[in-house]
N, CA, C and O of each residue as an XYZ file, in Angstrom:
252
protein
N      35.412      2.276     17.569
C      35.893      3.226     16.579
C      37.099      2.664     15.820
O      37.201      2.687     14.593
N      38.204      2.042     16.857
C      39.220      1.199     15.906
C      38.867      0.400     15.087
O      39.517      0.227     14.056
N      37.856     -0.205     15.335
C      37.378     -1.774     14.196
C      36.832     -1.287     13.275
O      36.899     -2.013     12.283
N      36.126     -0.064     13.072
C      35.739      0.589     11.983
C      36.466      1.564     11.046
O      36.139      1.948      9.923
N      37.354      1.815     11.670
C      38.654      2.069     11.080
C      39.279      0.902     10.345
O      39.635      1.090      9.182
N      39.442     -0.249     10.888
C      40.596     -1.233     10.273
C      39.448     -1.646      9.061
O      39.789     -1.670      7.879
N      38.069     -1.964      9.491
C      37.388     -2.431      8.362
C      36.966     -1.865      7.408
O      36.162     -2.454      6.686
N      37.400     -0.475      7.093
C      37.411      0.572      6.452
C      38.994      0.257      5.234
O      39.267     -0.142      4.102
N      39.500      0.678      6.241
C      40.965      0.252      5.656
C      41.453     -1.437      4.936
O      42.354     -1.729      4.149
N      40.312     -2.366      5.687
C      40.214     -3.459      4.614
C      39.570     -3.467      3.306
O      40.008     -3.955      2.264
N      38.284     -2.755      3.541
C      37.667     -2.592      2.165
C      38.374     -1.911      1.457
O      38.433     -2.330      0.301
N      39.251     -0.545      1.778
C      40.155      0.145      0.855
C      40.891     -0.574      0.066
O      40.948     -0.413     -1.153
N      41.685     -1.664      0.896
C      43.185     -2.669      0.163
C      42.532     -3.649     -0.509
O      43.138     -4.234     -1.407
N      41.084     -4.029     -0.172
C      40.708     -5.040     -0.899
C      40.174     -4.519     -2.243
O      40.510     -5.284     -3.147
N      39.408     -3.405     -2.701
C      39.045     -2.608     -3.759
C      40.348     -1.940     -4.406
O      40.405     -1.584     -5.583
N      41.247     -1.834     -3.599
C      42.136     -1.275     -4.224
C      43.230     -2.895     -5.252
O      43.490     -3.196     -6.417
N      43.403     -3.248     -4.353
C      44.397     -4.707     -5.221
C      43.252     -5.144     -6.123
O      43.770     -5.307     -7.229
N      42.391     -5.324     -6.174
C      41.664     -5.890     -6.988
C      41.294     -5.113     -8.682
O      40.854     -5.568     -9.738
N      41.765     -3.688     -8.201
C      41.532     -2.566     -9.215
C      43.202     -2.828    -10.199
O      43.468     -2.771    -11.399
N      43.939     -3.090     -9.089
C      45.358     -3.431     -9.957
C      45.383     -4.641    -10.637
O      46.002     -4.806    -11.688
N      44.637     -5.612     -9.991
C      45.183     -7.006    -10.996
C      43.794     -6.970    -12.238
O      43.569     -7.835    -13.085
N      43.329     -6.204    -12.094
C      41.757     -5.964    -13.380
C      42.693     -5.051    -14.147
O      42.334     -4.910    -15.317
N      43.404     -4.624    -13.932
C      44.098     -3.430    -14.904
C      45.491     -4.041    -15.865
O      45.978     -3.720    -16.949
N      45.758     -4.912    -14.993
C      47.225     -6.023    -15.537
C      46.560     -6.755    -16.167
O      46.815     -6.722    -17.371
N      45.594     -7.598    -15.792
C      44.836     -8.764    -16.748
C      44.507     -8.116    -17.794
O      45.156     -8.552    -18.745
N      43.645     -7.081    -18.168
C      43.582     -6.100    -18.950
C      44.233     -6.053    -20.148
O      44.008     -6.509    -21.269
N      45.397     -5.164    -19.475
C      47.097     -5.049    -20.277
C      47.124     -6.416    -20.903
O      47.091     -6.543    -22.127
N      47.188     -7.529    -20.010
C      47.895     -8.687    -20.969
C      47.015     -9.325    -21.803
O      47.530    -10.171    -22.535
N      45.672     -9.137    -21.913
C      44.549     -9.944    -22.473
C      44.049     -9.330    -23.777
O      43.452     -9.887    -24.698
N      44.474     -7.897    -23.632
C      43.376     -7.199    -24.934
C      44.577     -5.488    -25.488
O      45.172     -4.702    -24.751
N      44.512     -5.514    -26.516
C      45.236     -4.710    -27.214
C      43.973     -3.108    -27.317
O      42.960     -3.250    -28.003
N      44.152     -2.112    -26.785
C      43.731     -0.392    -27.105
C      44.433     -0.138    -28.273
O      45.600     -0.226    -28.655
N      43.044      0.306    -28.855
C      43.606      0.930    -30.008
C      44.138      2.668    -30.207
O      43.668      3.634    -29.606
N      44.830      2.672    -30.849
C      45.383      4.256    -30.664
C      45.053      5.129    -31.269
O      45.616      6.224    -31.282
N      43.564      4.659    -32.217
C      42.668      5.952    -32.642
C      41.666      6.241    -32.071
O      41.261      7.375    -31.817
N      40.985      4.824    -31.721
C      39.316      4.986    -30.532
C      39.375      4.947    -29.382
O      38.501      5.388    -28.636
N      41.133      4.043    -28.788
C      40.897      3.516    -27.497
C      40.246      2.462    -26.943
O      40.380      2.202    -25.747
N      39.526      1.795    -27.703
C      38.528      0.543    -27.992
C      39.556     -0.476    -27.389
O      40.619     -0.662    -27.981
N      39.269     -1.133    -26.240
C      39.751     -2.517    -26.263
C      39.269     -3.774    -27.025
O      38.113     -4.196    -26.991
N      40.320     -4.335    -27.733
C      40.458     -4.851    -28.828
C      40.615     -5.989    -28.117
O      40.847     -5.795    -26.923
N      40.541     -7.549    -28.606
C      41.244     -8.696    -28.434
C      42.045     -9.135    -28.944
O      42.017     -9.285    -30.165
N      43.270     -9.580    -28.031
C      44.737     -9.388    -28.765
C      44.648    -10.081    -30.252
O      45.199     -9.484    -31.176
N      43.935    -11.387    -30.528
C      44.381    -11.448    -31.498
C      43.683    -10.667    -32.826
O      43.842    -11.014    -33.996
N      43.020     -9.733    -32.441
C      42.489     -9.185    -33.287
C      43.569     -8.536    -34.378
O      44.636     -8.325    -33.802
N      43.601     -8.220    -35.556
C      44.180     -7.140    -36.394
C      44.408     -5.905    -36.806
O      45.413     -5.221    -36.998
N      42.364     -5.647    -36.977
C      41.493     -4.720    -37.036
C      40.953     -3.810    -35.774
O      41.674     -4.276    -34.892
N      40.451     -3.187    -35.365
C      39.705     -2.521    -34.448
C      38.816     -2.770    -34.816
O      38.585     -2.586    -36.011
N      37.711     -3.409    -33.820
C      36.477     -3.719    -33.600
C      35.569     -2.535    -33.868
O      34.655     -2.761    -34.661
N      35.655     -1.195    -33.304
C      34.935      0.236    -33.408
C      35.491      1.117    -34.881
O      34.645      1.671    -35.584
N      36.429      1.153    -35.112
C      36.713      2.322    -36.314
C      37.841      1.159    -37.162
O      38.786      1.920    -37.370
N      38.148      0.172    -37.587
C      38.689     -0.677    -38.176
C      40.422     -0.578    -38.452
O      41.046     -1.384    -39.142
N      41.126      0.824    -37.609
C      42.418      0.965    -37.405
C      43.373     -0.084    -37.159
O      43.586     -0.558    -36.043
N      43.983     -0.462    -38.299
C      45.711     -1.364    -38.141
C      45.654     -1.840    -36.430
O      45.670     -0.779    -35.806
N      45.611     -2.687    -35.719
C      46.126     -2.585    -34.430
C      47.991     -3.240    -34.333
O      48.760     -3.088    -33.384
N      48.231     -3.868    -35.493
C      49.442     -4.124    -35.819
C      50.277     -3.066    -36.289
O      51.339     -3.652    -36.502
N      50.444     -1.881    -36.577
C      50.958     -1.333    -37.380
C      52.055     -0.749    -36.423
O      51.856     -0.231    -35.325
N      53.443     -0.968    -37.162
C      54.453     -0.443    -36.725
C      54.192      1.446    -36.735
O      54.740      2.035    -35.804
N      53.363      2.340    -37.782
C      53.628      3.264    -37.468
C      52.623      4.283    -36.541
O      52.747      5.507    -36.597
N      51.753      3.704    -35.803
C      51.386      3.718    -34.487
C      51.840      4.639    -33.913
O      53.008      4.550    -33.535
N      50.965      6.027    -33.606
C      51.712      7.310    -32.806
C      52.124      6.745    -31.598
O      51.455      5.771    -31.252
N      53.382      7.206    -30.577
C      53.430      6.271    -29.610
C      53.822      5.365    -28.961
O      54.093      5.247    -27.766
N      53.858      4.489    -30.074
C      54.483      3.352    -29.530
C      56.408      3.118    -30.187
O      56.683      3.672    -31.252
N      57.151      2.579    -29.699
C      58.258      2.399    -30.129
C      58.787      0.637    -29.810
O      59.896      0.250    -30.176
């Protein structure tokens, strides 16, 4: 019953860290846009889905 417990609790930490560094790589790799939500590629300009500024200083939101 303990070992199925701990290997329980491994699959948890292992699905779980893996959900955090997919979410940081994420963040640093690709720009959301703040009308569709569309992940964008940073160097994009445009939005790929609805063609929204992804540069634009006046961006609800952001500061």
């Amino acid at each position: 019953m303990r070992e199925t417990l701990l290997d329980i609790a491994l699959v948890v930490g292992i699905l779980g860290s893996s959900a955090v560094i997919t979410q940081l790589f994420a963040r640093t790799m690709y720009l959301t846009c703040w009308r569709c939500h569309t992940l964008n590629a940073r160097r994009r300009i445009q939005c790929r889905k609805c063609g929204a500024n992804l540069r634009s200083e006046a961006q609800p939101g952001r500061n």
